[in-house]
N, C-alpha and C positions, 0 to 999 in steps of 0.2 A: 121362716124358711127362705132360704137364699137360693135363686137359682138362674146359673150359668146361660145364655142366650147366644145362640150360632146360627146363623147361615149361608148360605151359597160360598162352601171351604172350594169346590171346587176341583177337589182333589191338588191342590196346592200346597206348599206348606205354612201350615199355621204358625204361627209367632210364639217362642216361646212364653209371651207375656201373656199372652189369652189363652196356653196349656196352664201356667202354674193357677193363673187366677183360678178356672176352671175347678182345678183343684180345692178351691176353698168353698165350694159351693154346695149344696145336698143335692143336686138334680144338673142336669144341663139338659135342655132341649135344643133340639137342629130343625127348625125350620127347611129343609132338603138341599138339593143339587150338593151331594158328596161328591159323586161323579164316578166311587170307585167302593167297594165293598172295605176294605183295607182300612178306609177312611173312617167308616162308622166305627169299626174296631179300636182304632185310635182315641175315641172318643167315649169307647167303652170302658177302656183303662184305666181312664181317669176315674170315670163316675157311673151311676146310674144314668143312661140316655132313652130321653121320650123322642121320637123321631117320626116325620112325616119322608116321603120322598118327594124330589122335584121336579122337572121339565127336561132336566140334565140328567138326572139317575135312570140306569136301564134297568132291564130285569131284573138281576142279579141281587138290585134294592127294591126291586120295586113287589119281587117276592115275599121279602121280611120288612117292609114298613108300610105302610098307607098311606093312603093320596091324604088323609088329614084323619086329625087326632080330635078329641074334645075329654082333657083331662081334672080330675077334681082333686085341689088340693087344699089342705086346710082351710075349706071353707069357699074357695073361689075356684069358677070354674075356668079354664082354658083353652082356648079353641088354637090349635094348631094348623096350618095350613100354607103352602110353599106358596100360593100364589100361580096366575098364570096369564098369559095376553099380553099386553104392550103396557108399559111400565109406568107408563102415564094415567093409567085406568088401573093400578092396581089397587089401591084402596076400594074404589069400586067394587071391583072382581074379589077381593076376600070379605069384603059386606054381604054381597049378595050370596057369599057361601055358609054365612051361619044366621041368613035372614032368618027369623021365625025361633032361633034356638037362646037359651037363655045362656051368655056367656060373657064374662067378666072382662076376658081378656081376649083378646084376637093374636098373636104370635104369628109371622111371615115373613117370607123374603123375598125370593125373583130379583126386586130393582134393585138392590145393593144399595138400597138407599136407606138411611138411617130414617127412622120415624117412631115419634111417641109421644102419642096426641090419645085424649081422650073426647070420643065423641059419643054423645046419646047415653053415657053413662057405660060404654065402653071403652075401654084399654086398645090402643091399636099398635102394633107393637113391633117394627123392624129392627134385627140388632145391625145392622146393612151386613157387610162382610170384611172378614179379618183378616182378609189377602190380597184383596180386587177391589182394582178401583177403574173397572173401566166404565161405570156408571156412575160411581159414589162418589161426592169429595174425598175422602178417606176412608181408612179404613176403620173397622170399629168391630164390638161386639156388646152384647147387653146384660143386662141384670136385673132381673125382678125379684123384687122382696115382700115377702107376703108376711106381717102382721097382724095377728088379730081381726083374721077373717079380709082385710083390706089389701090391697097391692099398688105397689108402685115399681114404675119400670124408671132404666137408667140406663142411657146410650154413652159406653166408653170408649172414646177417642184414642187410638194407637199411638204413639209417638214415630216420630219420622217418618 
């Protein structure tokens, strides 16, 4: 299973290189900060979307998605969660959101910072963001592929 990794769009416009990739995926999950209902829609088009909202999404999202997910796919589980606090503790701040729970993978965003590190036998997983870079080196989006019950993530560098 190949699945598409987004967050903090921002209500920006995303790049056509990360709608077609998108496209080639069986799932895309958005880690939050859409910013705008419109947005998730966009994202709908493409594919099936597992969605958390963010720090940035108002009601309007914060109606139809949850502050965090915790999804089971072919054999591995995945915790969903936008993140929140000062960007420098966010690794922190999404540990201590799925302390105690049994989960494979951790999926977030907030810093717009790329990361994908495995720690304690967890997945920790920023795809940074595919339009903003006022935190990021670049921009990016990500990819988990899940094999035979295993996962591995992959942080893709935009051009230009």
């Amino acid at each position: 299973m190949k699945i598409g990794v987004v967050s903090d769009t921002h209500s920006l416009d995303v790049p056509a290189e990360v709608l077609e990739e998108l496209q080639k995926t069986d799932l895309i999950i958005h880690a939050g900060d859409f910013c705008a209902p419109r947005d998730l829609e966009t994202f709908r088009r493409i594919k099936n979307v597992k969605a958390v909202y963010g720090n940035m999404d108002g009601a309007d999202l914060r109606r139809v998605l949850a502050r965090r997910e915790v999804l089971s796919l072919e054999g591995v589980t995945i915790g969903v969660f936008h993140g929140e606090g000062p960007r420098e503790k966010i690794l922190e701040t999404v540990q201590k959101e799925f302390r105690g729970q049994k989960v494979d993978v951790v999926v977030f965003g907030h810093s717009h910072q790329p990361f994908n590190k495995e720690i304690d036998g967890v997945l920790y997983f920023n795809p940074g963001s595919p339009n903003d870079t006022v935190f990021a080196p670049y921009c990016s989006y990500g990819v988990l592929e899940i094999t035979d019950g295993k996962i591995k993530g992959k942080i893709v560098k935009l051009k230009g």
